[in-house]
DOFIFI-102741 format. One record per residue: residue in one letter; x, y, z of N, C-alpha, C in turn; residue number from 1. Coordinates in steps of 0.1 Angstrom, whole numbers, always signed. Example, Ala and Ser with C-alpha at 12.3 -4.5 7.8 and 13.67 -1.06 7.14 Angstrom:
R	A	+132	-57	+78	+123	-45	+78	+132	-33	+78	1
R	S	+128	-22	+71	+137	-11	+71	+129	+0	+79	2
***
This chain:
R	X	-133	+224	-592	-144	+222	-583	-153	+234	-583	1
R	X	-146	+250	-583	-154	+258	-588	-161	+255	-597	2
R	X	-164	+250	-612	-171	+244	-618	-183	+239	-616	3
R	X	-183	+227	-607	-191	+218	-604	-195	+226	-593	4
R	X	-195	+238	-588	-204	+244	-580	-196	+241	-567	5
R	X	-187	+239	-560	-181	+238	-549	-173	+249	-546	6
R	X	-173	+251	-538	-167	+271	-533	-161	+264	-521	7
R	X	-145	+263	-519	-139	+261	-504	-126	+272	-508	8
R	X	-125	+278	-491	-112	+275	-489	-102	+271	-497	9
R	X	-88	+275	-499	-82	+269	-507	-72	+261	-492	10
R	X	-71	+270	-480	-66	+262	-471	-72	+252	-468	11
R	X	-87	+251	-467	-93	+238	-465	-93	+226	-473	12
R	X	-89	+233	-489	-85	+223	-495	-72	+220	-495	13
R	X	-66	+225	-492	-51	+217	-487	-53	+209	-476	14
R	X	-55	+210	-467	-61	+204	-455	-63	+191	-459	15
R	X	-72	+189	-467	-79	+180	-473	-73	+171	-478	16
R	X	-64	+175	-486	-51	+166	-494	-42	+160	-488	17
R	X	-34	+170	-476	-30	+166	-467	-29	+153	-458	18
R	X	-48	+155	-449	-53	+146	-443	-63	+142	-451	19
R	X	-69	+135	-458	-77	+128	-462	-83	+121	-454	20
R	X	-96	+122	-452	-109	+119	-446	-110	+105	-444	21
R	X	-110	+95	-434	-109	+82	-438	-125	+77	-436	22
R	X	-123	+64	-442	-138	+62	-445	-142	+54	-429	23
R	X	-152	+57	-429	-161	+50	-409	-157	+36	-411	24
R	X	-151	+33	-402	-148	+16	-398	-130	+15	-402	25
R	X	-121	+24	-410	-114	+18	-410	-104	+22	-405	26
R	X	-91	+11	-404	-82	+8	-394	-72	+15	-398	27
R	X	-63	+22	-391	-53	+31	-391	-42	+24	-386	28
R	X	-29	+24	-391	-20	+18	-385	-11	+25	-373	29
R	X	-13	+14	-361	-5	+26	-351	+9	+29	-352	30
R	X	+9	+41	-350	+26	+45	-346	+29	+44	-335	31
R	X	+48	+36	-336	+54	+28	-324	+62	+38	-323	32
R	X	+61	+46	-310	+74	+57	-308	+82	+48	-296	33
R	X	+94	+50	-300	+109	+47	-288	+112	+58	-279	34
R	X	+107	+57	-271	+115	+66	-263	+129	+62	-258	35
R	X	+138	+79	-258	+152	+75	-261	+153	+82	-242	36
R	X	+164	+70	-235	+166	+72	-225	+178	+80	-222	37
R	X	+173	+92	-213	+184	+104	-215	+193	+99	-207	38
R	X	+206	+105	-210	+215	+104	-201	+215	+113	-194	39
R	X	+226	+107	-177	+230	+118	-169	+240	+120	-167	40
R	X	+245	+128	-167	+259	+137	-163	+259	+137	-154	41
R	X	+247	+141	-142	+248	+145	-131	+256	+130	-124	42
R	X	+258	+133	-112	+269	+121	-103	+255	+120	-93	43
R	X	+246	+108	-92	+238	+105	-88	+240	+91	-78	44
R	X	+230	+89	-72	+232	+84	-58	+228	+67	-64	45
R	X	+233	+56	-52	+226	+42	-59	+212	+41	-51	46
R	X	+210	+26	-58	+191	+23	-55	+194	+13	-40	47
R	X	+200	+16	-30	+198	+8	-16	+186	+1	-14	48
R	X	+171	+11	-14	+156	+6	-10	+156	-8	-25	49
R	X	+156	-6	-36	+155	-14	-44	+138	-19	-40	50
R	X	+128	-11	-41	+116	-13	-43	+109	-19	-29	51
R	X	+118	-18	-22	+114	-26	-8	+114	-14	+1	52
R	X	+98	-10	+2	+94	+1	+13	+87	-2	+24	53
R	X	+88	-14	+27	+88	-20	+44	+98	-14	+56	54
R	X	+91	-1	+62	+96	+4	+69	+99	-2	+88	55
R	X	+108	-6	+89	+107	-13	+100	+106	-3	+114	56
R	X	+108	+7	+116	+108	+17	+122	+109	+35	+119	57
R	X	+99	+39	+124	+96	+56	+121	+112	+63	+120	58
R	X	+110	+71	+105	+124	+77	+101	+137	+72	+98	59
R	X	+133	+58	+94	+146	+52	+90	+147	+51	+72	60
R	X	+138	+53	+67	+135	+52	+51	+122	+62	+48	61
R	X	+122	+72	+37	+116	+84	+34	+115	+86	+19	62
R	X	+106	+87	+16	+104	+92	+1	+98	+99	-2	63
R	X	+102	+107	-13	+102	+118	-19	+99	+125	-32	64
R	X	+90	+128	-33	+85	+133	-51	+77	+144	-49	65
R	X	+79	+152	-62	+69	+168	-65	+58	+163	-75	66
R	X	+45	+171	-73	+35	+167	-81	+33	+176	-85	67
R	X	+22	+178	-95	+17	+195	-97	+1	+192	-99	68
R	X	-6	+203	-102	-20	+202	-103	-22	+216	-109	69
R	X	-35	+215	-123	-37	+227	-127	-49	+236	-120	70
R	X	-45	+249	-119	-58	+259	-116	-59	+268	-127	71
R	X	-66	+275	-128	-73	+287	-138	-59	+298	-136	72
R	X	-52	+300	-125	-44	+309	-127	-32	+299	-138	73
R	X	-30	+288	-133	-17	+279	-137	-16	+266	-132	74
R	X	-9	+266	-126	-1	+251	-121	+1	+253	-101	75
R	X	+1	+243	-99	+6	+245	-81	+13	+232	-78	76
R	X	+26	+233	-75	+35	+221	-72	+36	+217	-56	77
R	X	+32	+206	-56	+38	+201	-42	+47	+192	-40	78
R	X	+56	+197	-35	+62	+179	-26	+63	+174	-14	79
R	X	+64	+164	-12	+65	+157	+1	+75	+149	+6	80
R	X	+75	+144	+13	+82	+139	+26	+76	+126	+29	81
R	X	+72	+114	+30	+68	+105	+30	+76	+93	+39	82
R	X	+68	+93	+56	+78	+83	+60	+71	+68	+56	83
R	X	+80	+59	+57	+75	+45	+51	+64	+36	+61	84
R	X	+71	+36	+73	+68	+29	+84	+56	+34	+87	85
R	X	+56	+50	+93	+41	+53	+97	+32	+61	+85	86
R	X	+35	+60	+76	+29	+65	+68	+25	+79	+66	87
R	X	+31	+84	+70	+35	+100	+75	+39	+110	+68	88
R	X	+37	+122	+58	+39	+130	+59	+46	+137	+67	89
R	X	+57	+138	+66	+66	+140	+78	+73	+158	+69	90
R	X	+75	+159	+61	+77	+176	+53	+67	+175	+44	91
R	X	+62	+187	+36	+56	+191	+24	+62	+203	+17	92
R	X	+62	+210	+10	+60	+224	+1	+53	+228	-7	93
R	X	+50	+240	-6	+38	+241	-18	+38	+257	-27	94
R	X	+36	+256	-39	+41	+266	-45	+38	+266	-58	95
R	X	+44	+278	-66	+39	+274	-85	+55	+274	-89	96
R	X	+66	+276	-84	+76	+277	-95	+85	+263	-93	97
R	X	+85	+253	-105	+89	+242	-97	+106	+237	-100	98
R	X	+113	+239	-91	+126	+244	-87	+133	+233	-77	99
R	X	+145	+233	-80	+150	+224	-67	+147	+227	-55	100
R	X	+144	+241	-53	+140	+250	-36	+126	+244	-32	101
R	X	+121	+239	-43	+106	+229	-39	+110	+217	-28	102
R	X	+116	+205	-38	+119	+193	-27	+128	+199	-17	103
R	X	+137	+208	-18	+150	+213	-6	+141	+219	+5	104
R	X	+131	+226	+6	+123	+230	+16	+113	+219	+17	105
R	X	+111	+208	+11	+99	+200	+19	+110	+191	+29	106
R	X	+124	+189	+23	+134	+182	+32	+139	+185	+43	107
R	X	+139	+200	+44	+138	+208	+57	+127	+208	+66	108
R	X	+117	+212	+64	+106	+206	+70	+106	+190	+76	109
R	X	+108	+184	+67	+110	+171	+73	+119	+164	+85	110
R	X	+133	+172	+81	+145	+168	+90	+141	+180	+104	111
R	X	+134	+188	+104	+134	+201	+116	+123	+195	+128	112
R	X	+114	+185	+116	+102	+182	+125	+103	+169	+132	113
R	X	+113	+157	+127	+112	+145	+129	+126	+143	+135	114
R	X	+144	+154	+133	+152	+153	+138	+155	+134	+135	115
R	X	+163	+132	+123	+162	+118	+122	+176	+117	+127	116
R	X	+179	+100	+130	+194	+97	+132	+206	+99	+120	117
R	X	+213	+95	+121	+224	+96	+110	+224	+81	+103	118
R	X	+219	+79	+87	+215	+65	+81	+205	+63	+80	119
R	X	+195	+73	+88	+181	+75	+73	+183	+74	+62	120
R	X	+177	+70	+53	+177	+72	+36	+166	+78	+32	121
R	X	+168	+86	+24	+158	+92	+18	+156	+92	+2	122
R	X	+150	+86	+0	+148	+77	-15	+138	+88	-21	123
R	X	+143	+87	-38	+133	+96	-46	+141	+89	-61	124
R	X	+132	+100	-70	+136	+93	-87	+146	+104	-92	125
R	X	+149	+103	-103	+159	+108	-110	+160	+121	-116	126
R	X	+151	+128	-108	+147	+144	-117	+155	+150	-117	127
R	X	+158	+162	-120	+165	+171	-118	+162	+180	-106	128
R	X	+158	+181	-101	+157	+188	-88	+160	+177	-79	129
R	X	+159	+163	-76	+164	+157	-64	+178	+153	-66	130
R	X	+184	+153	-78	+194	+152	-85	+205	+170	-84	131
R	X	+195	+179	-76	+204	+188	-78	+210	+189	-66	132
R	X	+228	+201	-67	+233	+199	-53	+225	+201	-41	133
R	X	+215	+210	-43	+212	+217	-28	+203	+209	-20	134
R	X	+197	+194	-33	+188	+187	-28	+198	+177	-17	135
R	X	+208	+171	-23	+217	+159	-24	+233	+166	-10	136
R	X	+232	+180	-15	+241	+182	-4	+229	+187	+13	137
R	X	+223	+191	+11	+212	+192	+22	+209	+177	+31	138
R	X	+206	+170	+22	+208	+155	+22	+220	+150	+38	139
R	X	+232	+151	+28	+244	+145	+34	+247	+153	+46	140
R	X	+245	+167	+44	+248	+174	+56	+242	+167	+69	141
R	X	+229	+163	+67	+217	+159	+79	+224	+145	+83	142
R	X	+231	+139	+74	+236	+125	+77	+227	+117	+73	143
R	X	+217	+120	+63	+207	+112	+53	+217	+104	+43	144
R	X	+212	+93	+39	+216	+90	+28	+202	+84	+12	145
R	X	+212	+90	+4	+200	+94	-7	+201	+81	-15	146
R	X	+189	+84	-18	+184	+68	-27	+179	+73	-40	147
R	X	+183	+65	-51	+176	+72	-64	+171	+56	-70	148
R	X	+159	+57	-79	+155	+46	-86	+161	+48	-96	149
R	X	+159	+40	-108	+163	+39	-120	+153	+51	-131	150
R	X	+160	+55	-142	+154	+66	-149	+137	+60	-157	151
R	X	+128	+65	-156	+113	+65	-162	+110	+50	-159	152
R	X	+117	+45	-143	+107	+38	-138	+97	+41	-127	153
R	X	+81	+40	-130	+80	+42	-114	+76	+37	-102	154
R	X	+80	+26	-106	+81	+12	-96	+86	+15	-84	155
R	X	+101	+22	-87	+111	+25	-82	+109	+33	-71	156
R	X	+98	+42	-74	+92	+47	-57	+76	+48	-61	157
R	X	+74	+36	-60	+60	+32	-62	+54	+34	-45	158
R	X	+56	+37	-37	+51	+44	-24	+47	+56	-26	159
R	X	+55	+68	-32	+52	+77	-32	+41	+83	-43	160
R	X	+40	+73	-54	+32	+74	-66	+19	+69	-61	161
R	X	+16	+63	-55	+5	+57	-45	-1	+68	-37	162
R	X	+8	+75	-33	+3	+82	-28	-6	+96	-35	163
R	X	+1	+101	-42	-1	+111	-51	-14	+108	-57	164
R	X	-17	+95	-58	-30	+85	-70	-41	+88	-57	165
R	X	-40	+86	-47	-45	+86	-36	-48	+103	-33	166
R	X	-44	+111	-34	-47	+127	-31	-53	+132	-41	167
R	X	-49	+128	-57	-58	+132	-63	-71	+126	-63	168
R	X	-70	+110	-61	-88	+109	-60	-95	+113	-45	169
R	X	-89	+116	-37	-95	+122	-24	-96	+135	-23	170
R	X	-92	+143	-31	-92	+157	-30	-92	+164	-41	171
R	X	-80	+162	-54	-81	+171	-64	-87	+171	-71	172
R	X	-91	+158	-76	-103	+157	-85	-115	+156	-88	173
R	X	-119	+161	-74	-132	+163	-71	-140	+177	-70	174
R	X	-130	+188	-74	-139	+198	-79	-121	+203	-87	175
R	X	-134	+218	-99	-121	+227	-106	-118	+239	-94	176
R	X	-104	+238	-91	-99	+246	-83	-94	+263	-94	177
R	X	-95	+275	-86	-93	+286	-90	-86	+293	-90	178
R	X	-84	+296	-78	-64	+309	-75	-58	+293	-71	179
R	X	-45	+300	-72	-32	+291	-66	-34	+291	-46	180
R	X	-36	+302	-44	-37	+298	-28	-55	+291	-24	181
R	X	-62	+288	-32	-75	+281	-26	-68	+268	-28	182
R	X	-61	+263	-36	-57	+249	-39	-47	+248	-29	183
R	X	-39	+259	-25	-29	+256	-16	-32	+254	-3	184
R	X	-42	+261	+7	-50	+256	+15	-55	+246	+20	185
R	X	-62	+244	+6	-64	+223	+7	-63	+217	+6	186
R	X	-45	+215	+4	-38	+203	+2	-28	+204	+18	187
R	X	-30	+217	+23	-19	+220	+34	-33	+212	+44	188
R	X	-48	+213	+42	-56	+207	+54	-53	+186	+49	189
R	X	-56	+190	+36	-59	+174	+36	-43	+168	+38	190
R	X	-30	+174	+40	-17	+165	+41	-20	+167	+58	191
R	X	-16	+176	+63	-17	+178	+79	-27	+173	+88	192
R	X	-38	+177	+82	-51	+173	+90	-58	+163	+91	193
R	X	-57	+159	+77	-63	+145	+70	-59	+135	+75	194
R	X	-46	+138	+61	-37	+124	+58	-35	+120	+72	195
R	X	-26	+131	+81	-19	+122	+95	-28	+121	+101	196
R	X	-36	+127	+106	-45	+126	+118	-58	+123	+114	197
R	X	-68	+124	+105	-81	+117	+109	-81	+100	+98	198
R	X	-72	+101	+86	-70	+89	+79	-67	+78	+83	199
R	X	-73	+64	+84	-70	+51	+90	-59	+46	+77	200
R	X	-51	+40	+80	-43	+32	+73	-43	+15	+75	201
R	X	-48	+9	+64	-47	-7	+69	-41	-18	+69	202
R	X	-28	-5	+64	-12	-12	+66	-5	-8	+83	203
R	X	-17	-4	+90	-9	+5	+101	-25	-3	+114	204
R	X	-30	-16	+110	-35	-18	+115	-49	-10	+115	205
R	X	-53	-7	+107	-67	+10	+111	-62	+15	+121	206
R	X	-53	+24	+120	-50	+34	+128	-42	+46	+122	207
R	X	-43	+59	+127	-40	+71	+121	-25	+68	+119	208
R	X	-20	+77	+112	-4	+81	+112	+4	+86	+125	209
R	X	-3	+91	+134	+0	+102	+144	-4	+85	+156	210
R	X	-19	+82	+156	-18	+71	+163	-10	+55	+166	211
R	X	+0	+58	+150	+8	+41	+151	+19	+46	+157	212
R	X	+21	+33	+166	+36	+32	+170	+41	+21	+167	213
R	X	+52	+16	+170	+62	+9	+161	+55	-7	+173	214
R	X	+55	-17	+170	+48	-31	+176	+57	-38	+181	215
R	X	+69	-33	+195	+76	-35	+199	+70	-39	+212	216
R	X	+62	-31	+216	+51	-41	+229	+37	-41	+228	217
R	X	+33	-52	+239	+14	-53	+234	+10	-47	+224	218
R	X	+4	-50	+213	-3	-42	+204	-19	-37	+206	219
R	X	-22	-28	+198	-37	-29	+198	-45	-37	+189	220
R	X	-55	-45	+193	-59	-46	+180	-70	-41	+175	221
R	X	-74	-42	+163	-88	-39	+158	-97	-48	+153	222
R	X	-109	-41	+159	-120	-54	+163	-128	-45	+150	223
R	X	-130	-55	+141	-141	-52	+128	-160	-49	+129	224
R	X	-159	-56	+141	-175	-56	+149	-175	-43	+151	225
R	X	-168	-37	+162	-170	-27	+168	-165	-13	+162	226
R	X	-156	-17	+155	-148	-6	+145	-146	+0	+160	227
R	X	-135	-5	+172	-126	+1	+177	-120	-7	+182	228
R	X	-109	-1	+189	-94	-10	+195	-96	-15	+201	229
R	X	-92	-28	+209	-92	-31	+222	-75	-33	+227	230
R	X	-75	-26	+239	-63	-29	+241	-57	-44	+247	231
R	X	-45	-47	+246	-37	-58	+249	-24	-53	+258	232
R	X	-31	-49	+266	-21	-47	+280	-14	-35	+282	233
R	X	-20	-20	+265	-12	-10	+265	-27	+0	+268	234
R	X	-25	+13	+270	-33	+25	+268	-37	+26	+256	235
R	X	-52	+29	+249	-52	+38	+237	-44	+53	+237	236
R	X	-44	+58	+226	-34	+66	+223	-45	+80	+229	237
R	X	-32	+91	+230	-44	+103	+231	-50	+108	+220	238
R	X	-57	+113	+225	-69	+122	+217	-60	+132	+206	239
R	X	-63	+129	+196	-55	+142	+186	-60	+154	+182	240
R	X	-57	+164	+189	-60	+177	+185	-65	+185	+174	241
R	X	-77	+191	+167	-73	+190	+156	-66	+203	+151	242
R	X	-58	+206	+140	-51	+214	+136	-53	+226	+128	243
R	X	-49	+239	+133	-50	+246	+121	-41	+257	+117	244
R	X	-41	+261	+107	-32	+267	+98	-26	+276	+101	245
R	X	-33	+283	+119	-21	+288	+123	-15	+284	+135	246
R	X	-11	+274	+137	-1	+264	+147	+12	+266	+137	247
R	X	+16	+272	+124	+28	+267	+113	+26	+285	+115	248
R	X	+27	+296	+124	+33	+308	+116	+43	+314	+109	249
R	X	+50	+301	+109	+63	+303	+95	+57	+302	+85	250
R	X	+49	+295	+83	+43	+291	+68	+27	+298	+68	251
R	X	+25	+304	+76	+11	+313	+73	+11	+320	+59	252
R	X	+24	+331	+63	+28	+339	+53	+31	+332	+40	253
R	X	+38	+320	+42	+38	+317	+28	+30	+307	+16	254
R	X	+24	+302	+24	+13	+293	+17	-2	+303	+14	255
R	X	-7	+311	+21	-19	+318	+14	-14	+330	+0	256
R	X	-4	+333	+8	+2	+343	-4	+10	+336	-17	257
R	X	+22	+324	-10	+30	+316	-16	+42	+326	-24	258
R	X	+48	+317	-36	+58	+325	-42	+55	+320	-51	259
R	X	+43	+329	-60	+34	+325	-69	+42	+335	-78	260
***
């Protein structure tokens, strides 16, 4: 090629040989990967919910999963607490190192604030962190009982994946976030402030999380004309407060600073 006047790289000419340039328009054949399904050792819980997250009353069925989201510093993990019936955020955690002490503190939160009966379930997937003891014995201590779906389905708690799809297009993906505590901020306003209290849900009738009660008497209904309730023989609900970040002084300290 020197010869004929061509001067490269000798790495670019390997490159070259290597991958060969294909010509415009033509068809590559795809590659079929198997994914191989890991096993578990761990001693894991059965699927009770079995995809049925029709919550018939507040704190009787709960689900559970960690997300993460990138910033310029790194990553910032959340999990939640998810009740079925009111659609509730009922725990959260928020942090960068993601650890069984992530879901084990959003389950605390959850069980401190809501005090459930004994035969709750609390359903989640097969990770390793809800799979770990401190998640699973924390669990049984409360008198919860744990629910796991099946491995890389996520049908299995397709409530809580709904949800997650739902926070990133309402909040995360709508601008690039920068430190770990600007992101942590506002996800602690949009779960607390938002989600429960100014968000209609229209599985909850249009009505807030904080505003549904369980339709064991008169209901309210909603009038689509007026876009508000009229009552049927009950009170509207009170007025909700709105909230801020330091009503939680346990978690002041650790969510602007975190354990980044």
């Amino acid at each position: 090629m020197a010869d004929r006047g061509h001067h490269h790289h000798p790495h670019r000419l390997a490159r070259l040989v290597r991958d060969p340039p294909r010509p415009r328009g033509a068809r590559t054949r795809a590659r079929h990967f198997h994914r191989r399904r890991p096993r578990h050792d761990t001693l894991t819980a059965a699927d009770p919910v079995d995809r049925n997250f029709a919550g018939t009353a507040p704190d009787k069925l709960w689900v559970t999963d960690i997300t993460e989201h990138p910033v310029r510093e790194g990553k910032v993990y959340c999990a939640a607490v998810l009740d079925t019936c009111s659609r509730r955020v009922v725990g959260w955690s928020i942090g960068s190192p993601q650890t069984a002490a992530r879901v084990t503190t959003a389950l605390n939160m959850a069980i401190s604030n809501r005090r459930p009966t004994a035969g709750t379930v609390i359903h989640s997937d097969r990770g390793v962190r809800c799979t770990s003891w401190a998640f699973t014995e924390r669990a049984r201590a409360s008198g919860l009982v744990p629910s796991m779906g099946t491995i890389g389905d996520c049908y299995d708690n397709a409530m809580i994946e709904s949800f997650w799809g739902r926070m990133q297009t309402e909040l995360l993906n709508r601008r690039r976030w920068r430190t770990r505590p600007e992101l942590a901020n506002a996800i602690f306003e949009y779960l607390e402030i938002f989600r429960n209290r100014q968000r209609r849900h229209s599985a909850l009738g249009m009505l807030t999380s904080v505003e549904f009660k369980p339709r064991t008497t008169p209901s309210i209904a909603w009038n689509p004309a007026t876009r508000l309730h009229a009552s049927r023989g009950t009170s509207l609900p009170e007025p909700v407060h709105p909230l801020r970040m330091g009503d939680f002084p346990e978690i002041d300290a650790e969510v602007p600073g975190g354990d980044w």
